[in-house]
C-alpha positions in Angstrom: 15.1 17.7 0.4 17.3 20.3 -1.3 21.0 20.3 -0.8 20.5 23.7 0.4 18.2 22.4 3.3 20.2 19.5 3.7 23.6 21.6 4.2 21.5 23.3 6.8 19.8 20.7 8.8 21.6 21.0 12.4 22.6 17.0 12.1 24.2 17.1 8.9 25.8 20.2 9.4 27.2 19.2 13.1 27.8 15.9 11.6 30.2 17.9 9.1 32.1 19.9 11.2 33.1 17.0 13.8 34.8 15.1 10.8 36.7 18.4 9.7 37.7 18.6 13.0 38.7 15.4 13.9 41.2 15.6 10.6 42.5 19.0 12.0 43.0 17.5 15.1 44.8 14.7 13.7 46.9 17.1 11.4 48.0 19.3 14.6 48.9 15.8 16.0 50.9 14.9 13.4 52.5 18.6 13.2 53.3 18.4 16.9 55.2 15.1 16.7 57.0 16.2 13.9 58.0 19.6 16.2 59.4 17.3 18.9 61.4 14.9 16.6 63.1 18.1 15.3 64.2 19.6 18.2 64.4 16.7 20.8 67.6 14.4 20.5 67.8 11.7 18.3 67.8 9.1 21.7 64.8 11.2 23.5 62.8 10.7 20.5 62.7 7.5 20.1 61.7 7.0 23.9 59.0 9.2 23.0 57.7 7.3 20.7 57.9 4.0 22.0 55.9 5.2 25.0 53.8 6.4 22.1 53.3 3.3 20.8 52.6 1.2 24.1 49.8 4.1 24.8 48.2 3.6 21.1 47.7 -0.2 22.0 46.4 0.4 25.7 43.7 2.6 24.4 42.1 0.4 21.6 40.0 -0.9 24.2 38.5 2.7 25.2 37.1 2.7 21.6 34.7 0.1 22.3 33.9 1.3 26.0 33.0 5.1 23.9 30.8 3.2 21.5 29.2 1.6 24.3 28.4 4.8 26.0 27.0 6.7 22.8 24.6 3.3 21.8 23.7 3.9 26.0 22.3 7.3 24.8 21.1 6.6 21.9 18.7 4.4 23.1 16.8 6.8 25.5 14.2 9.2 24.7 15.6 12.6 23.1 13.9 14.8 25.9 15.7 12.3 29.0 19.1 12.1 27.3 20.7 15.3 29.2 19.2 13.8 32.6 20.3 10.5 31.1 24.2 11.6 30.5 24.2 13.6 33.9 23.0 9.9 35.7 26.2 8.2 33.7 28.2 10.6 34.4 27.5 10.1 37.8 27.7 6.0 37.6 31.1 6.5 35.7 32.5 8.4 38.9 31.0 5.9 41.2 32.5 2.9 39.1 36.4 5.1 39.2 36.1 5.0 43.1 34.4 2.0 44.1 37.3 0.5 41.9 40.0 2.9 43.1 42.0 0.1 44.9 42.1 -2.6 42.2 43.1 0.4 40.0 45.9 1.0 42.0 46.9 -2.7 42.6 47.0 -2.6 38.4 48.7 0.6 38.2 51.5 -0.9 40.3 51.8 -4.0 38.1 51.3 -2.4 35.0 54.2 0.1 36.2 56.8 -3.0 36.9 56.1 -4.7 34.2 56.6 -2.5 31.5 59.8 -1.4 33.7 61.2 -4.9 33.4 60.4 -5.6 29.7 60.0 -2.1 28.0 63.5 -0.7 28.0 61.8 2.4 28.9 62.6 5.3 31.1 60.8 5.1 34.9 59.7 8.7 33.9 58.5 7.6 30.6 56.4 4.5 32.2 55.0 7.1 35.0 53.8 9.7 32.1 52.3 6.3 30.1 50.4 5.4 33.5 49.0 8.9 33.7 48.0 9.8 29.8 46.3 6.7 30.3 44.1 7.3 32.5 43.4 11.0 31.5 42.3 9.9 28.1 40.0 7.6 29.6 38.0 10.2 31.0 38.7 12.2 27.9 37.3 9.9 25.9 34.5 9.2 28.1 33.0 12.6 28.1 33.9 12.8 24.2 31.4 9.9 23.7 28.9 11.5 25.9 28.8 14.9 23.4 28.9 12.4 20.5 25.9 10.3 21.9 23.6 13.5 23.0 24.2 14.3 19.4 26.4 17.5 20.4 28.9 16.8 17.5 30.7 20.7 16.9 30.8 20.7 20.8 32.7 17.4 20.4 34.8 18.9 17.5 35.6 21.9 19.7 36.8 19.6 22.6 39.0 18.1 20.1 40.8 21.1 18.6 40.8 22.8 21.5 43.1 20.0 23.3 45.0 19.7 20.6 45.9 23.3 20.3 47.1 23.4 24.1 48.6 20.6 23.8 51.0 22.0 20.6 51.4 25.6 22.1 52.3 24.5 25.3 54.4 21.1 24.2 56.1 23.2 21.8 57.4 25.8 23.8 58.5 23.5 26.2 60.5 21.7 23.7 61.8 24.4 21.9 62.6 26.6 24.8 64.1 23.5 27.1 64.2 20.6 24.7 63.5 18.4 28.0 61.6 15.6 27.9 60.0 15.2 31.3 58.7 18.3 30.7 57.2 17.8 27.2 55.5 14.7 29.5 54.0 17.0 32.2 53.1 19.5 29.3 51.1 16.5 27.3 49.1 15.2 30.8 48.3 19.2 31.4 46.7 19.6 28.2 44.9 16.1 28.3 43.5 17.5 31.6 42.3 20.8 30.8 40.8 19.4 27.8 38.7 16.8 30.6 38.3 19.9 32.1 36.3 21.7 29.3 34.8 18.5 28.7 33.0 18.4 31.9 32.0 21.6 31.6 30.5 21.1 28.2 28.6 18.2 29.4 27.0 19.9 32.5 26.3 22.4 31.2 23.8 20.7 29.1 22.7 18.6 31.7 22.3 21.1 34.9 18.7 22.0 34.5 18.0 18.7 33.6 19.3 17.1 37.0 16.8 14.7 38.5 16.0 12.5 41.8 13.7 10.1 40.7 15.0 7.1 39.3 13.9 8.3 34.8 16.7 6.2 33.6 18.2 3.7 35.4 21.3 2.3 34.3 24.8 1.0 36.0 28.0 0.0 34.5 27.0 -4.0 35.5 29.9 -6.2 33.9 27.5 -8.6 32.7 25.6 -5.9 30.7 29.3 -4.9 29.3 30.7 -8.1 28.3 27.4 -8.9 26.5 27.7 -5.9 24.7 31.2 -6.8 23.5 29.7 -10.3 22.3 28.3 -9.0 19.6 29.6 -9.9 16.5 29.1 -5.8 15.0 31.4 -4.6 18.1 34.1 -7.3 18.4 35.2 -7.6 15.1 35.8 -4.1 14.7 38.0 -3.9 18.2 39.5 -6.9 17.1 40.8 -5.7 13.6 41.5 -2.3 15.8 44.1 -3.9 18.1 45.5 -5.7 15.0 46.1 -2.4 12.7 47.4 -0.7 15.2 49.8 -3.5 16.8 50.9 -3.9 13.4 52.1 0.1 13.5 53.6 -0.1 17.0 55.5 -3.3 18.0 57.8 -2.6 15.4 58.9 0.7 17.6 58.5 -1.3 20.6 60.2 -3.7 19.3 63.2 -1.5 18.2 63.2 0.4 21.8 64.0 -2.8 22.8 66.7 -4.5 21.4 68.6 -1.7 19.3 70.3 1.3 21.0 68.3 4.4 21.6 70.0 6.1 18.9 68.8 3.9 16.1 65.2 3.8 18.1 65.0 7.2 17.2 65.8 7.1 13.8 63.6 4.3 12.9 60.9 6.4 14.6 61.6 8.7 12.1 61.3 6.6 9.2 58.1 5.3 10.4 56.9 9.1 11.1 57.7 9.4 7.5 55.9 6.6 6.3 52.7 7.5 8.1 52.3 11.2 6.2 50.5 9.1 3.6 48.0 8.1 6.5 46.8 11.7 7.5 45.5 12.0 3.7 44.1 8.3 2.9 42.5 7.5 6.6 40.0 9.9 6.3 39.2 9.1 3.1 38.9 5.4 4.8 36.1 6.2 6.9 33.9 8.3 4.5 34.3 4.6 2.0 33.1 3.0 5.5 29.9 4.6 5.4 29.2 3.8 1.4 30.6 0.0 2.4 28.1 -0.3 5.2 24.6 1.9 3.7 22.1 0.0 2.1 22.1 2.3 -0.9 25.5 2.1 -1.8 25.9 -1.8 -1.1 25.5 -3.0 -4.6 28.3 -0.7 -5.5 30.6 -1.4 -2.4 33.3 -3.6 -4.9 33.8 -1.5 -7.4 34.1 1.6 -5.0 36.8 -0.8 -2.8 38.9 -1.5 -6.3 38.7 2.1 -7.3 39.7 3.2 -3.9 42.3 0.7 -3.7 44.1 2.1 -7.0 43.7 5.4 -6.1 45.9 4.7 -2.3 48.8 2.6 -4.9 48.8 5.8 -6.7 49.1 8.4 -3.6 51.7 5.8 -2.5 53.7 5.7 -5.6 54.4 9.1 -5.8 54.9 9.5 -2.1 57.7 7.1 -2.8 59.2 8.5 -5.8 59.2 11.7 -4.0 61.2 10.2 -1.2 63.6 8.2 -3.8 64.4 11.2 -5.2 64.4 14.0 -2.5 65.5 12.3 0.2 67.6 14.4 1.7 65.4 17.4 0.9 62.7 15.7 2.5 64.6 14.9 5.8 66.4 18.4 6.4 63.8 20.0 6.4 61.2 18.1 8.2 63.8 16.9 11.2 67.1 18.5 10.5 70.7 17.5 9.6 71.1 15.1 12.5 68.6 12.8 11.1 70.5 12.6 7.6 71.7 9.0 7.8 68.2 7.7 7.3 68.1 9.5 4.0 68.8 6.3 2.1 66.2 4.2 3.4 63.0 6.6 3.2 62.1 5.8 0.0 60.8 2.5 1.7 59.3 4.3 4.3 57.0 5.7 1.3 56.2 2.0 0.8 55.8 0.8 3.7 53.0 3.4 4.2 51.4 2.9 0.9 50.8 -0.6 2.0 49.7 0.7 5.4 46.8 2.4 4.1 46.1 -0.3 1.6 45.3 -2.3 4.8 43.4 -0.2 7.0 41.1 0.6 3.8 40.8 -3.2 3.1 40.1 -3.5 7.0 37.4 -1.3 7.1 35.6 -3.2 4.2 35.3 -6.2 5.5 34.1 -4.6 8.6 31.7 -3.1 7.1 30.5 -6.9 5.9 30.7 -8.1 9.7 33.4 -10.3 8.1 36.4 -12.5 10.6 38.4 -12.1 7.5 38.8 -8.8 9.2 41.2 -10.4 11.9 43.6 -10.8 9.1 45.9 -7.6 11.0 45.3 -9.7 14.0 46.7 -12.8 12.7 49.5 -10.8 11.0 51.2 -10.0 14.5 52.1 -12.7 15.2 54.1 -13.3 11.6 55.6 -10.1 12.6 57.0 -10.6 15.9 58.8 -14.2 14.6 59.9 -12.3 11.5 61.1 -9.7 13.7 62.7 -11.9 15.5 64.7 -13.7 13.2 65.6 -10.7 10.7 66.7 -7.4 13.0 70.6 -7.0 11.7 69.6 -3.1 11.9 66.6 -0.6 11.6 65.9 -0.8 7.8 65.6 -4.7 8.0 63.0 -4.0 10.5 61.1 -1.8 8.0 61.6 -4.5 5.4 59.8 -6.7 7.4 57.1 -4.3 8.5 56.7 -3.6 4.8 56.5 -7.4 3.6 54.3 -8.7 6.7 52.2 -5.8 5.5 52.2 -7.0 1.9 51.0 -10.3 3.1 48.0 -8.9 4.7 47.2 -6.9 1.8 47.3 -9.9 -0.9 45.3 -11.8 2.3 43.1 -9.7 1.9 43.1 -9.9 -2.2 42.6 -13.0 -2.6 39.2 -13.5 -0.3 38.1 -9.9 -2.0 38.8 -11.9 -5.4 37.0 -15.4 -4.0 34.3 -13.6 -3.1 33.9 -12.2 -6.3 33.9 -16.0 -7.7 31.0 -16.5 -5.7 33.5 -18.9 -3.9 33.3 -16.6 -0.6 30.3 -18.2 0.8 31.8 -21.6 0.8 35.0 -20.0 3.2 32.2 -18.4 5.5 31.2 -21.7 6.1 
């Protein structure tokens, strides 16, 4: 096959433009929280993002649950998937009411719970319940394009929620700068985007409704839990919960036990350190697919060492540009009220260098249906004693982040170097 053929075959090219758009989606995400840390307060920030980080580790399950969905698909015929994702679609809604009162039992605990032990806001709590649960469907209809193979449809979805969501967040906080509104603003664009998403996924399916029973399938615990047994689905949701615990108890954490003041300027910093993210994780996944093809295996070490100079190096001069600039860097990003964490963002730029070193060493051994992957998992639970010996102030909370991180990373080193001696079978074992 040529390349000019390949460029044009519908799969590849589909394929192609759901990537670019998730990263565009990601970049308006990461524009949009940078709009509301400059013009919120300091204090309102920080509650922001703590409710941010709570909702980051409640949806690491949905992951899984989208997978799921997509391998559901993928398994029937091509000419009975439409009918097929009309019949889930269906069973999904059926599943949402049947369960509505345990839901709601749940949604009461999870709502005094987090009241008691968060530090957060009611109104914060309330807009955590409900971004929940929208994304769920979100995601569920996401997966649903992504496993009838409709990936620029899926790509569209994503921009398209994003874009709502930073026109009409931003107004709101520039205009009013009030954060129960920037909440209602964020649930109304998650809903218009399940909105569009329905609509996308009827419309595929509407002359492909049926009454006889073609594909029969329910949303049976037992089928569920056995899917998650497998070793190529746990592991990654497993590592999942650990990289991304690792990036949000700290803010938890700090929402806490320090005032809201300082929870919004360590918020900052860790804003700051994740710029480094929105260029390395894509670059992550595309080294996923050579870690995990059969034609690239035999190469997969050298690519990882390669790789894993060229993140030191993007994270090196991410961190001499914040030594240097710093307060440069934090004017004009978030403004003059933010200046007194000018001193400590050159560590920030660590701290995200070693970030990405991490989620790139995660993804390898994923790729090798490793347990060394749990290594991020593990690594919590350093951090929360570390945490909670060492928290004078916000920066000694970053040098912990950034040493716990360290220790993953070198974890991670040293099996990646004892495999290498031919040693790694032996710790398999």
């Amino acid at each position: 096959m040529t390349f000019t053929k390949l460029i044009q075959h519908p799969y590849i090219r589909s394929s192609f433009i759901f990537t670019v758009s998730s990263f565009v989606a990601s970049v308006f995400g990461y524009f949009f929280n940078l709009l509301i840390a400059r013009y919120l307060n300091v204090s309102e920030y920080g509650e922001y993002m703590a409710a941010l980080s709570y909702f980051f580790i409640f949806i690491v399950p949905f992951g899984a649950f989208g997978v799921y969905i997509m391998k559901v698909l993928g398994n029937v015929p091509k000419d009975k998937r439409d009918a097929a994702a009309y019949i889930l679609e269906k069973k999904f809604q059926t599943m949402i009411l049947y369960s509505a009162k345990y839901i709601a039992v749940l949604a009461v605990v999870f709502v005094f719970v987090l009241y008691k032990v968060s530090n957060l806001r009611f109104s914060s709590i309330l807009f955590l319940l409900g971004f929940v649960m929208v994304t769920l469907f979100f995601n569920f209809f996401l997966s649903i394009l992504e496993g009838l193979k409709e990936f620029m449809s899926a790509g569209f979805l994503q921009i398209f929620a994003m874009i709502v969501k930073l026109i009409l967040g931003g107004v709101i906080v520039v205009l009013f700068t009030h954060l129960e509104l920037l909440y209602a603003s964020i649930v109304f664009s998650s809903v218009a985007g399940v909105i569009l998403a329905h609509y996308l996924v009827s419309k595929r399916s509407l002359h492909k409704r049926v009454h006889e029973p073609m594909f029969e399938y329910t949303f049976r615990m037992r089928k569920i839990f056995h899917y998650l047994s497998r070793k190529s689905v746990y592991i990654p949701l497993l590592t999942t919960l650990g990289i991304v615990g690792i990036s949000s108890i700290d803010i938890i954490f700090v929402k806490k036990f320090f005032s809201a003041q300082d929870a919004g300027y360590y918020s900052a910093l860790s804003l700051l350190a994740k710029i480094i993210l929105y260029f390395t994780a894509p670059l992550s996944t595309v080294m996923y697919s050579y870690f995990t093809a059969d034609e690239s295996k035999q190469n997969a070490h050298s690519l990882f060492f390669f790789s894993q100079l060229g993140f030191i190096a993007m994270g090196m001069i991410a961190a001499l540009f914040y030594y240097f600039f710093p307060s440069l860097i934090v004017n004009i990003i978030f403004g003059e009220k933010y200046s007194v964490i000018t001193s400590t963002v050159w560590i920030a730029g660590i701290y995200g260098m070693l970030y990405a070193l991490v989620n790139l060493s995660s993804f390898y051994w994923m790729a090798r249906e490793s347990h060394i992957a749990y290594v991020p998992l593990l690594g919590i639970i350093f951090q929360v004693i570390a945490l909670s010996l060492f928290h004078q102030n916000y920066l000694s909370i970053l040098v912990v982040n950034s040493v716990v991180l360290a220790m993953i990373w070198l974890t991670y080193s040293v099996f990646y170097l004892l495999m290498l001696s031919k040693q790694y079978a032996y710790f398999q074992k």
